[in-house]
N, C-alpha and C positions, 0 to 999 in steps of 0.2 A: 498232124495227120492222125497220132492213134489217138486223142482226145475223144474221137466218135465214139471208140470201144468202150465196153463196161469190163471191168472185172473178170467176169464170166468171159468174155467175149477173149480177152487176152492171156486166159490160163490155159484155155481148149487151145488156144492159137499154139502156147508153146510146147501144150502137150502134144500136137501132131507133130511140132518141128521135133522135139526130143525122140519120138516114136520112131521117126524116122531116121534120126540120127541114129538111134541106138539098132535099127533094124542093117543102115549098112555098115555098124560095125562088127553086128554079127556074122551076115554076110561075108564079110572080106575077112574072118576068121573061120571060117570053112562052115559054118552051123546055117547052111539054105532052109532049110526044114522051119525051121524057128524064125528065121527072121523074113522069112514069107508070113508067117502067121502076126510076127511085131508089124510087120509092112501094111498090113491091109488093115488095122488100126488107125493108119493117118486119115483116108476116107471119113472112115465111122464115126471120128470126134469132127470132122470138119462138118459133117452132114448132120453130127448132133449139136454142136454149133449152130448152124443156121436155124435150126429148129426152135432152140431155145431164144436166137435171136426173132425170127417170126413170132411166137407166140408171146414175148415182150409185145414187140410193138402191134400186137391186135389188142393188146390190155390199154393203149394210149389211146 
């Protein structure tokens, strides 16, 4: 299954998963303020992700 991905495609993948992770561990250590601002980073690489993946495959 992840053979489809490139490189790129799976380092954004674990950067949102870690963003995330790290955002509720902030979280659940009292710091709301900050790990709303780590939170709404998982979107942005997901959406920068697909981008980069669209503008791949318009190159093909």
């Amino acid at each position: 299954m992840f053979k489809k991905f490139s490189l790129t495609d799976k380092l954004l993948f674990i950067a949102a998963i870690l963003s995330l992770i790290y955002s509720e561990i902030l979280f659940f250590n009292g710091y709301e303020n900050q790990a709303i601002f780590i939170g709404l980073w998982v979107p942005s690489l997901l959406a920068f992700g697909i981008y980069i993946h669209l503008i791949n495959k318009k190159d093909d």
